[in-house]
N, C-alpha and C positions, 0 to 999 in steps of 0.2 A: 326279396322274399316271395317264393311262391306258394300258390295255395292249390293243389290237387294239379302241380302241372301247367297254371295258367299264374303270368308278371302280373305283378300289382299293373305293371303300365298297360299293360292289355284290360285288366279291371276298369282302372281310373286314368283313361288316356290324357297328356295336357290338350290343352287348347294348342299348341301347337302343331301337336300328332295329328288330332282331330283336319286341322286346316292340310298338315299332310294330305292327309288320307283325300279328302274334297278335291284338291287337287286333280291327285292320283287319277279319282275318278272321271273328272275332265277329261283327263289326257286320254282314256281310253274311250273316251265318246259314252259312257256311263249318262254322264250333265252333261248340260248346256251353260258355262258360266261365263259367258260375254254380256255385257252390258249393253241394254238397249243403247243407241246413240239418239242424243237431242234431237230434235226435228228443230234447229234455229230459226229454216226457213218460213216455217211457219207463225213467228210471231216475226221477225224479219222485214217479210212482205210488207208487214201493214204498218211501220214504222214511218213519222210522220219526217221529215225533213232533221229537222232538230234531234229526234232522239237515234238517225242513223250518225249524225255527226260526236254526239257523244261517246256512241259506239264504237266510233272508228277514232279515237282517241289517244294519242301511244301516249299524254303529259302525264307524269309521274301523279300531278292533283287535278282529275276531270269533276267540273261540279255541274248537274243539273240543275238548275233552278227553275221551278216551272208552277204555273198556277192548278189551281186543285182540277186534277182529271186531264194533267198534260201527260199522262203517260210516265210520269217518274217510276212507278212501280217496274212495271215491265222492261224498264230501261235497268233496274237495279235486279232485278229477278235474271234477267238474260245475260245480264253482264256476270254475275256470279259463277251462274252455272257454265258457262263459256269457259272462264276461268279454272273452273275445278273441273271442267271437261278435259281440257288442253295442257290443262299441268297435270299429268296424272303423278297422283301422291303427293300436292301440294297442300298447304295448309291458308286456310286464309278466315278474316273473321267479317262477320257479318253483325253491325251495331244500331241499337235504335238508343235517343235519348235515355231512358228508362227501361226495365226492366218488362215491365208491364205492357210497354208500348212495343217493343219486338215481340212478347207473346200473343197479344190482343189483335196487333194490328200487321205489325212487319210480317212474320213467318206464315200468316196464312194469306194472307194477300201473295206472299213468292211462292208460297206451296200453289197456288192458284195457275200464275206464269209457269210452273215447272212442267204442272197436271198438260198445259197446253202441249209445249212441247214433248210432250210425252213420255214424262216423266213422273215415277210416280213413290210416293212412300210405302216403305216395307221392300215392294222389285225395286227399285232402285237407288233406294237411299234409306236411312234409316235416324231419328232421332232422338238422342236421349238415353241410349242402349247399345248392346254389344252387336256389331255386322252379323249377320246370320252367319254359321260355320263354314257353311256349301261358298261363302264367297270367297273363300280365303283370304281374309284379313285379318290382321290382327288390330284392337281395340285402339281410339289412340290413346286412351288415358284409361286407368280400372276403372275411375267415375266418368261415365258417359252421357253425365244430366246436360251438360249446355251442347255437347258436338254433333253435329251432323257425318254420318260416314257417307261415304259416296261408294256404289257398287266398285267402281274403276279403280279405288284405292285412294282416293283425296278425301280430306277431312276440312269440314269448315266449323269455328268457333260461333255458336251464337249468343250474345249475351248484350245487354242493356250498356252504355257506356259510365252509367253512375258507378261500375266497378271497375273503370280504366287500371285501376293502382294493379291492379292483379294480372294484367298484360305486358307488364314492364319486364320482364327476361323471354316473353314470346317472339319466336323468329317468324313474320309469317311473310306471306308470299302477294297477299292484296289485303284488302277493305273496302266493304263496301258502309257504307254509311245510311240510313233514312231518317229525315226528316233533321238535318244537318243543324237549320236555325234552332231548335234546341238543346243543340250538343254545349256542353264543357270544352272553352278554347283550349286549356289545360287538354282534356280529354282525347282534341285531334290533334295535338303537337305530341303526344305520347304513341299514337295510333302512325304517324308518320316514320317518329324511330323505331318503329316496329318491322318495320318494309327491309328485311332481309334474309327472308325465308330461304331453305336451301335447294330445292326444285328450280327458281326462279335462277338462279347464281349459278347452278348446274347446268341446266337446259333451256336455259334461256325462250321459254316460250313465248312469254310475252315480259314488258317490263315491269318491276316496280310498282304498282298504282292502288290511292287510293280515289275510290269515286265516294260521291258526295250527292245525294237526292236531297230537293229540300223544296218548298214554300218561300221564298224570301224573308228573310228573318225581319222583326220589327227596327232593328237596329243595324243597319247594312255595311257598318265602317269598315267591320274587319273584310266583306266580300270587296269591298270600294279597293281596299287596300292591295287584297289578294290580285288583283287584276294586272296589277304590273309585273308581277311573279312569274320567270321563263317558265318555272316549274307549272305554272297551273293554267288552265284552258277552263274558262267560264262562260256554258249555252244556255242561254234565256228562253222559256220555253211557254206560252200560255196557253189558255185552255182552249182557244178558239184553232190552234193548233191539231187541237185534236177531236173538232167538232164532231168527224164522224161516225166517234163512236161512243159521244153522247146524249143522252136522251134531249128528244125534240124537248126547246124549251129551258134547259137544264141552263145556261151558261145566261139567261133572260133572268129567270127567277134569280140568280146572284145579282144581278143587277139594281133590284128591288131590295134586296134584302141588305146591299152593301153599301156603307157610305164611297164616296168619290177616291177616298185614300187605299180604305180595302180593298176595293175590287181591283186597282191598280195593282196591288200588291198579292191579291190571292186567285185573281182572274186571267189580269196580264202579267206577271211575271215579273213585276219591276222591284227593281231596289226604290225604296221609297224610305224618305225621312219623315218619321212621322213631330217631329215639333215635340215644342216643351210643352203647348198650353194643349190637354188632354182634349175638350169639345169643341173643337176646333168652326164642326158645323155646323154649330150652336151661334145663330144672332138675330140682332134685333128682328131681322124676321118672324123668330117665330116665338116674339113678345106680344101679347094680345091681352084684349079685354076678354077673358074667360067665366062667364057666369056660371052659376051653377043647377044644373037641371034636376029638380025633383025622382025623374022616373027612368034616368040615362042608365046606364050600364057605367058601374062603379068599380072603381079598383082602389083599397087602401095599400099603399107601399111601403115598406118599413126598410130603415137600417136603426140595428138595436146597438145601443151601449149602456157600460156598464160602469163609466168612470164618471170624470169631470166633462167629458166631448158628448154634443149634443144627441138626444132620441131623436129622430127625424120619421115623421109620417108625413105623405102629400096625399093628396086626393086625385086622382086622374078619371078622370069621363072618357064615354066615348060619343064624339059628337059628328059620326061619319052621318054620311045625307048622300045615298046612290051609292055609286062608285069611288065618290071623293072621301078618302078615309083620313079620317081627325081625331086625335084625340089632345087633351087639354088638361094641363096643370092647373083648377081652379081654387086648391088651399090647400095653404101647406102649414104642418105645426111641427116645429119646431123649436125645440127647448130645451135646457142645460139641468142637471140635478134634478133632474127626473124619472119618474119609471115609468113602467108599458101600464099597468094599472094604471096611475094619477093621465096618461096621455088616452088611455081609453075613456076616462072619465069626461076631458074636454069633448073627443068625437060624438061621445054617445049626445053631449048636450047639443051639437051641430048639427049630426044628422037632425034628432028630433027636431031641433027649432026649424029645418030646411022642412019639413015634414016628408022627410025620402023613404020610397015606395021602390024602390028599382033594386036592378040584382047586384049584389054585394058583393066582390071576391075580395082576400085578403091574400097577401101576395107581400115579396120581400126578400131579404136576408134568408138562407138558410139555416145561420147558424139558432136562427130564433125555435130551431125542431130540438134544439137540448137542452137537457133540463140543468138549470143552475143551481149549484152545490146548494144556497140559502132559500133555494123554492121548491115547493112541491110541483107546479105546473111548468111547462115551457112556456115561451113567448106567445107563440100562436092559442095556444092551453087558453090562455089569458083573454085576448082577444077576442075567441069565438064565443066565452063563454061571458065576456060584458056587455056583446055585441051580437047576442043571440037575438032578440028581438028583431034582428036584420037577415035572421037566417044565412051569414058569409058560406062562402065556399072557400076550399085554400089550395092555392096554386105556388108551389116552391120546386127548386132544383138544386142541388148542389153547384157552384162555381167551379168550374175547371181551370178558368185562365180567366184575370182581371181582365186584359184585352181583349177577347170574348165579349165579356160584359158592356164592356167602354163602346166594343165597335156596334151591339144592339142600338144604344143608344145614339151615336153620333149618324146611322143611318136613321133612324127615324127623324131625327132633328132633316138631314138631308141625307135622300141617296143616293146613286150615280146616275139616277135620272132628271138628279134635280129637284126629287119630290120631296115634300117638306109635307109632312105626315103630326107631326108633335109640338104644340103651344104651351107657353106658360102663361098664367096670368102676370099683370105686369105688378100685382101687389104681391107676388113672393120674391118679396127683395133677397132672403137668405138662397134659394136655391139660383136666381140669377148671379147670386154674387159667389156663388161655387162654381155654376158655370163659364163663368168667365175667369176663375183665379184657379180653379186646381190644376197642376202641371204633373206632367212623368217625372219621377228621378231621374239623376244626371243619367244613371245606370239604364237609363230605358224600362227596367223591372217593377211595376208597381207606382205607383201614386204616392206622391209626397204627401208627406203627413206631416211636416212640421208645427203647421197652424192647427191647432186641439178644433177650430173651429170648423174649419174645412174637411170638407169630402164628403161629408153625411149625409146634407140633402140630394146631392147629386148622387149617392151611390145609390140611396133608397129611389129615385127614379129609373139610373139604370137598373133595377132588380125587374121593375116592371116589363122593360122592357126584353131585358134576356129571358126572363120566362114569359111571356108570351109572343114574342117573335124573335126568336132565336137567332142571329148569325155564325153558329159553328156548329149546325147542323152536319151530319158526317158527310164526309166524300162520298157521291155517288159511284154503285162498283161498276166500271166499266171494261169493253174489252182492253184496250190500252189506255189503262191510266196514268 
């Protein structure tokens, strides 16, 4: 139907006319629609030993394994973009454990490598959205929320791997993987029959491959296993590796911060078993007669419950003198069929009898910041307000990862330098006797809870120690991380 002499399709042209038409205009020197090409050489160059052999990888499964700030990034950003360079019109998918961690962390960290090589969002790529018309492409799906379009005509998937199920009829041509140790084993056995994309099978550009960036996982069997596998090529990569493009100092303070286990495994790059028995560098060393000083700088440390398994509060001082930093478990209360009110009611009678004058923090558990259905206050609620005569301050963080927690505390007991930072008194039998008996499950995930009596005093001391000396401070950005 026309209206005064002029097609509906001259009105309302498709998206395909449209990309005609762009075209068109190309050809007659109108546009300019050639894609910048990668500058590769420029992150290339400064490639440390390890991450050019990753590179240069043809094994169908190449895995980086590298301690924090070896370069994995750069090595996964460049390998990508390589790929979707060199296959043009290929499809391939880019996955982070979760959802949250591809958008938080992955995609702007390789929008970072791309920026380098000269590559940029909106000119050269685009995410989340239809390609610009003038590039002639056409979309690769009507919903464009998770894909990346590539100026050149390749499409890459970006999405969290908690949604593997939804990749099972994709044909793709690679995968790149970050931070592998907490992938679903299900999740890369799905991502592997995936590797039959049709560019790859056509044009053989390059082979097959999934790569794999990662931290050495706490649980190393399945990497132990993988190693005898023709299919897979596994480079160990640490941080010292890539010392020179980290901050003076940077790779020291882990040192400090790490016990003897983690730093092997988040530093140097190792596969490391970490054992059954959780505090490993917990011993009688740092069993002491711990008194208690009136005017010290105080911290109460809580793990709250709610059942028949014990409320646990300790007391920790600080009894540094110079340089030499100390601090000391010198009473611990713990007890079963109780609540935070009746445990604040003992403390308050302690401090007083102690007649303590010194600064107060309250500190612990986070989940003690919500309020329970049968109380009007929260935990802390509680607390500051039995314990206001001591004027507390409150120091809490949310828990990201138990192992997190665990590793604050077993550095402080010892760290990779050997320093022994953390006492108990030797009269808190309950928290020695958690330190010595609570073990990981078989699964490596979390802390055995069998025993109702276990884990409570020990957890409420690690709380102190993750909020106030952290070990999972973020990765420092560097240039090749």
């Amino acid at each position: 139907m026309a209206h005064y002499g002029i097609t509906r399709e001259a009105l309302y042209p498709s998206y395909e006319r449209l990309i005609a038409i762009a075209l068109e205009r190309e050809r007659r020197g109108a546009v300019n629609l050639a894609p910048h090409e990668p500058k590769f050489d420029t992150v290339f160059q400064g490639f440390h030993e390890k991450q050019r052999r990753i590179m240069e990888s043809l094994k169908r499964s190449p895995f980086f394994i590298g301690g924090v700030g070896s370069g994995k990034t750069y090595v996964l950003g460049s390998w990508a973009l390589k790929k979707a360079w060199y296959g043009k019109g290929s499809l391939g998918l880019i996955a982070a454990p979760v959802s949250d961690t591809l958008n938080n962390s992955t995609i702007p960290a390789l929008q970072e490598v791309w920026y380098q090589m000269g590559i940029e969002e909106g000119r050269d790529y685009v995410i989340g959205k239809r390609p610009p018309i003038a590039w002639g492409l056409k979309p690769y799906t009507h919903r464009n929320t998770k894909v990346l379009t590539w100026r050149w005509g390749s499409y890459t998937i970006l999405d969290g791997a908690d949604n593997y199920h939804k990749h099972r009829g994709t044909e793709l041509d690679y995968v790149g993987i970050d931070e592998y140790r907490d992938l679903k084993p299900e999740a890369y056995d799905v991502f592997v029959g995936r590797l039959r994309g049709k560019v790859v099978k056509r044009d053989r550009p390059y082979p097959y491959q999934i790569l794999a960036v990662s931290t050495p996982p706490d649980a190393p069997q399945v990497l132990e296993e993988m190693q005898n596998d023709k299919n897979v090529e596994i480079i160990f990569g640490s941080s010292y590796d890539n010392a020179h493009n980290l901050p003076e100092g940077y790779i020291e303070s882990l040192k400090e911060r790490y016990d003897e286990k983690k730093f092997r495994r988040e530093v140097l790059g190792e596969l490391v078993r970490s054992g059954a028995v959780v505090y490993y560098s917990f011993t009688p060393d740092n069993v002491a007669e711990c008194h208690f000083d009136k005017t010290a700088r105080t911290w109460l440390t809580w793990d709250f419950n709610y059942s028949e398994s014990p409320l646990a509060c300790l007391i920790v001082q600080d009894k540094t003198r110079g340089s030499q930093q100390r601090f000391e478990v010198v009473k611990e209360f713990v007890f079963a069929n109780t609540n935070t009110e009746e445990m604040c009611r003992a403390l308050l009678t302690y401090l007083t009898e102690q007649q303590y004058t010194g600064t107060l923090t309250v500190t612990g558990d986070y989940a003690g910041t919500r309020r329970e259905s049968n109380s009007s206050f929260t935990d802390y609620q509680i607390i500051e307000n039995m314990l206001k005569q001591f004027n507390p301050r409150r120091l809490t963080r949310p828990t990201k990862a138990i192992k997190d927690r665990v590793a604050s505390l077993t550095a402080m007991f010892c760290n990779a330098e050997g320093k022994r930072r953390l006492f108990v008194d030797a009269k808190c039998k309950a928290l020695i006797g958690d330190l010595n008996k609570v073990t990981w499950k078989q699964s490596g995930e979390g802390l055995e809870s069998k025993d109702k009596l276990l884990t409570h005093a020990s957890d409420a001391l690690s709380y102190f120690t993750y909020n106030e000396f952290p070990a999972d401070r973020p990765e420092v950005t560097t240039r090749h991380r």
